[in-house]
C-alpha positions as CSV (number, residue, x, y, z in Angstrom):
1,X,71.8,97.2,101.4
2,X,71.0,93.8,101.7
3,X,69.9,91.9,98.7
4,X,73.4,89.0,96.7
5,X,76.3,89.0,97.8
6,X,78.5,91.7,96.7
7,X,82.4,91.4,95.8
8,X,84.0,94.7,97.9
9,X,87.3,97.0,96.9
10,X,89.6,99.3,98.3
11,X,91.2,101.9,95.5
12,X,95.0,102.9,96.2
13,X,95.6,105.8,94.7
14,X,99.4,106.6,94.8
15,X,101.4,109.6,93.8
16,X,103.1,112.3,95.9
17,X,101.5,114.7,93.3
18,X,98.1,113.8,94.5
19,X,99.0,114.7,98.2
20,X,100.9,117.9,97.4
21,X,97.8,119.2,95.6
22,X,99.7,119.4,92.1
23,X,97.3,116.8,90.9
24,X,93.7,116.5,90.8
25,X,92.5,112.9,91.3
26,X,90.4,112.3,88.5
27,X,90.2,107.9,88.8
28,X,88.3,107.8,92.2
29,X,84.8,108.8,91.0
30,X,85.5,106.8,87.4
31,X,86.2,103.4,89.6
32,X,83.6,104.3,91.9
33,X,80.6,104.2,89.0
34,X,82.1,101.6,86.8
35,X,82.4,99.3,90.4
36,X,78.5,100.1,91.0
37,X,77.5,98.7,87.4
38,X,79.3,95.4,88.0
39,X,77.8,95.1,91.5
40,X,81.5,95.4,93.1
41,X,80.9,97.6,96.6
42,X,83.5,100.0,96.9
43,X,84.2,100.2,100.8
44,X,87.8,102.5,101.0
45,X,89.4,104.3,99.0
46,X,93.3,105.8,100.2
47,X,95.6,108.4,99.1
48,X,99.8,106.7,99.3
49,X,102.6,109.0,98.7
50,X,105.4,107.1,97.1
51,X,107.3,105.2,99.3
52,X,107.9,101.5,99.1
53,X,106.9,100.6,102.7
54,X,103.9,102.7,102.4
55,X,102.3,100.9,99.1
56,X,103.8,97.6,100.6
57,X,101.8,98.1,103.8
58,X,99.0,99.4,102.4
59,X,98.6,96.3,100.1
60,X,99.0,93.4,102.1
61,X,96.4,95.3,104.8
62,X,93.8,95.7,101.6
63,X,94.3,92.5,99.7
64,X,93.6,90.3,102.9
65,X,91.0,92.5,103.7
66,X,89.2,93.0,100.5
67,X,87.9,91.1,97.4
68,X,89.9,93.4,94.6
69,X,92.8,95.9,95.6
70,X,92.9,98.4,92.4
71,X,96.1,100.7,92.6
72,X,96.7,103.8,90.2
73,X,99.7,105.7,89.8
74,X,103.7,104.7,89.7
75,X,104.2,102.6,86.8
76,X,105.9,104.7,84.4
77,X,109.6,105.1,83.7
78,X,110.6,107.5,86.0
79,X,112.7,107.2,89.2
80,X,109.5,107.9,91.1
81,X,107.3,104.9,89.7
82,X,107.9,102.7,92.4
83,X,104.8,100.8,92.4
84,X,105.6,97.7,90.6
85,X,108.9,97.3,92.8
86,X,106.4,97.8,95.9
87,X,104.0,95.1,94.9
88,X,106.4,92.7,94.2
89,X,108.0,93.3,97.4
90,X,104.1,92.7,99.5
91,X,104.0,89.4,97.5
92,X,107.9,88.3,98.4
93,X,108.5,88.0,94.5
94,X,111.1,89.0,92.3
95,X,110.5,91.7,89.7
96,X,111.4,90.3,86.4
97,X,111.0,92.1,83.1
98,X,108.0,90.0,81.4
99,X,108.9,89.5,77.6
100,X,105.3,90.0,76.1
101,X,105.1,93.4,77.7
102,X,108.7,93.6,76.2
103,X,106.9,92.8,72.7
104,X,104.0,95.3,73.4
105,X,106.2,98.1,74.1
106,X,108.3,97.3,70.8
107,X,105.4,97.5,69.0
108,X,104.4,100.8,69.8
109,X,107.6,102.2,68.3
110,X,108.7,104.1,70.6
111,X,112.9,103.3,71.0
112,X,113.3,100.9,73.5
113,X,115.4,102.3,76.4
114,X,116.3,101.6,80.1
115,X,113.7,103.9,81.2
116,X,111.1,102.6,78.9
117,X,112.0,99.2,79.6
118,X,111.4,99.7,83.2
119,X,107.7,99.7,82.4
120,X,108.1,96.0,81.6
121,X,108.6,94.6,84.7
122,X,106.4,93.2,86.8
123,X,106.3,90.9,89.3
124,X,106.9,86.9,88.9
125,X,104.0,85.3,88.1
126,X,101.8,88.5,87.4
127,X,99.6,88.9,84.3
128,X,99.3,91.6,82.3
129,X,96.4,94.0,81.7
130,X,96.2,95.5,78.4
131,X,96.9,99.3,77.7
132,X,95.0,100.1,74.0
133,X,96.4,103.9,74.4
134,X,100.1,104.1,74.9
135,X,101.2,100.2,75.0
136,X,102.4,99.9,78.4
137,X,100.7,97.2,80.5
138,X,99.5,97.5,84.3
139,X,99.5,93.9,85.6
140,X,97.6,91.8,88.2
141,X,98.3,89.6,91.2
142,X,96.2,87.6,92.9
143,X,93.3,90.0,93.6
144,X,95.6,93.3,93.3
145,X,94.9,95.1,90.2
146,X,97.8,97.5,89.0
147,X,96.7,100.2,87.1
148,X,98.4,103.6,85.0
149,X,97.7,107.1,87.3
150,X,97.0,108.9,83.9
151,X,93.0,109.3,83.8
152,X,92.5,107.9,80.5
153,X,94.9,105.1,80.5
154,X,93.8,103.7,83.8
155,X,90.0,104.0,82.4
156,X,90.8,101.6,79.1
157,X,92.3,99.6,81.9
158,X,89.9,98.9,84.2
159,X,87.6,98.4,81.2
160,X,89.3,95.6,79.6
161,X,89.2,93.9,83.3
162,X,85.4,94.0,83.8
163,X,85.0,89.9,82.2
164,X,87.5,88.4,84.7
165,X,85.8,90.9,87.8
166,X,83.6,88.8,89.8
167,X,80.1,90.7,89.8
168,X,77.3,91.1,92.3
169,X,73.5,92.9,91.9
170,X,74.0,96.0,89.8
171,X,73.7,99.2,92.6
172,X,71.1,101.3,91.4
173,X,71.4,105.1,92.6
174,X,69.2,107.6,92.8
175,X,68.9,111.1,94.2
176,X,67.1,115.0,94.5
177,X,68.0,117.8,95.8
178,X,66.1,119.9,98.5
179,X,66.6,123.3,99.5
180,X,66.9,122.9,103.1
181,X,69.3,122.9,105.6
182,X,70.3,119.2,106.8
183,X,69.0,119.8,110.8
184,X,65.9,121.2,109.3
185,X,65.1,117.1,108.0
186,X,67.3,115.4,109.9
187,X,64.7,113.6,112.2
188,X,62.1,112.7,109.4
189,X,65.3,111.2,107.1
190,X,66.5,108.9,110.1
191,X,62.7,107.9,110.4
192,X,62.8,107.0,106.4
193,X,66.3,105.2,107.0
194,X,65.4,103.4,109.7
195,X,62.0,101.9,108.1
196,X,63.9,100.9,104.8
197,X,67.2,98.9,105.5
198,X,67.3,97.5,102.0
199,X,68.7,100.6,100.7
200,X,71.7,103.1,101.7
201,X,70.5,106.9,102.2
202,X,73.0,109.7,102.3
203,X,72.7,113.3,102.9
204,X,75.4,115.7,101.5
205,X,74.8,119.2,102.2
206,X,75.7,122.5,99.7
207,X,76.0,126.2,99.6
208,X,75.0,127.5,96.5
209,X,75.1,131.6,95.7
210,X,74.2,131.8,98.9
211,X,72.0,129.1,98.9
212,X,72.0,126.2,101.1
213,X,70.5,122.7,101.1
214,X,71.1,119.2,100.7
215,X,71.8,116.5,97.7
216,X,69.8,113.2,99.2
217,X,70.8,109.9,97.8
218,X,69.2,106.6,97.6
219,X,71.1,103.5,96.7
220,X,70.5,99.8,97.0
221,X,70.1,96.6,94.1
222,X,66.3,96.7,94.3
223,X,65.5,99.4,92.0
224,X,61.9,99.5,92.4
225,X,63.1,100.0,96.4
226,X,65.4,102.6,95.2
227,X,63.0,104.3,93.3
228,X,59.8,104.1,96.0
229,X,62.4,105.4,98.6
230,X,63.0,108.6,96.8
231,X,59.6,109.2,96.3
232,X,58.5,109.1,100.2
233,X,61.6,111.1,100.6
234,X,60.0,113.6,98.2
235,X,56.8,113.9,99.4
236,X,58.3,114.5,102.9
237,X,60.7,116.8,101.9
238,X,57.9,118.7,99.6
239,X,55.6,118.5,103.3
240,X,58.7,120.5,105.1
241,X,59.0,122.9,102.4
242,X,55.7,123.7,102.1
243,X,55.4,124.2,106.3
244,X,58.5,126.1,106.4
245,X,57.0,128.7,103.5
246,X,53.5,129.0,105.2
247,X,55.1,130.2,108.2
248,X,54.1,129.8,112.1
249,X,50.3,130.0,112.7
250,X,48.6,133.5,113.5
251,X,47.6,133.8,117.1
């Protein structure tokens, strides 16, 4: 896509659960759409088990790499959420218990224990972003975004960030689905891709009841583009179609 310049991410999604299969991601695809509105490119998205040196790593690779790091999972009061521990450690900081989360979680009225006041602490210097559903905060450092694994939570999250997000051109997608086989278009699709490099065009083949064929997508911050794309892409695919159904000439 070519078009302003767009502010990229890497998602870290972190939680033994979600490599043991227990656990269903269900943050990706949210972060992925909300990002596209605000023009932020989403480039990588990884899967960390819990382990300090892992996150640790996998942060100071991302954060020099990328504009925003946003992490879900590990912030709760378990022994498990190690994640706030882990950041602070990437950054060389302490982890210090911050005294307004201290007054958040008070508030909720829940009784203020060890474990619950582990959910307080955050690295020094971090801010805190709000939680409107259960009280606890993530936080943010630098360009590192920590987020709550739990669906819902990490949603109200991410949504109470978008003023301080830097933005780009809003990515417009758009897509149809064609009931052929992806070698049966290849050749005319990398002819459409290749004419219009202001746009992104993916293939991403099914099987249905028995069925197969292909979902196309167009995306890109022009919309008219977007839009004109899809409809040569149409026509071409609705060309195929029609040859494949009429068969091969009579001798």
């Amino acid at each position: 896509m070519t078009g302003q310049d767009h502010p990229t991410a890497c998602v870290l999604l972190i939680g033994n659960e979600l490599l043991s299969g227990k656990t269903q991601d269900a943050n990706l695809k949210f972060l992925a759409n909300e990002m596209s509105k605000l023009g932020i490119r989403l480039e990588e998205a990884r899967v960390i088990r819990d382990d300090i040196d892992a996150i640790v790593a996998n942060v100071n690779e991302c954060r020099a790499r990328y504009t925003y790091v946003f992490t879900t999972g590990g912030i709760g009061p378990t022994h498990d959420d190690i994640t706030a521990e882990a950041v602070a450690k990437a950054f060389d900081v302490e982890l210090v218990v911050d005294p307004e989360a201290v007054v958040r979680l008070k508030h909720y009225g829940k009784e203020l224990n060890e474990a619950r006041l582990k959910m307080a602490r955050v690295p020094e210097g971090a801010t805190l972003i709000d939680n409107p559903i259960s009280a606890a905060p993530g936080f943010r450092i630098e360009n590192v975004f920590v987020l709550a694994g739990v669906p819902p939570i990490a949603h109200a999250m991410f949504a109470s960030l978008e003023p301080v997000l830097r933005r780009g051109a809003t990515i417009h997608s758009r897509s149809t689905e064609v009931p052929l086989r992806e070698g049966d278009f290849a050749l005319e699709l990398e002819k459409i891709a290749r004419a219009h490099p202001e746009v992104e065009i993916g293939s991403y083949p099914f099987a249905r009841d028995g069925r197969y064929g292909a979902s196309l997508v167009v995306r890109g911050t022009d919309l008219a583009a977007v839009e004109s794309v899809l409809a040569e892409i149409k026509q071409t695919m609705a060309k195929l179609i029609a040859s494949r159904e009429a068969g091969p000439p009579r001798p």
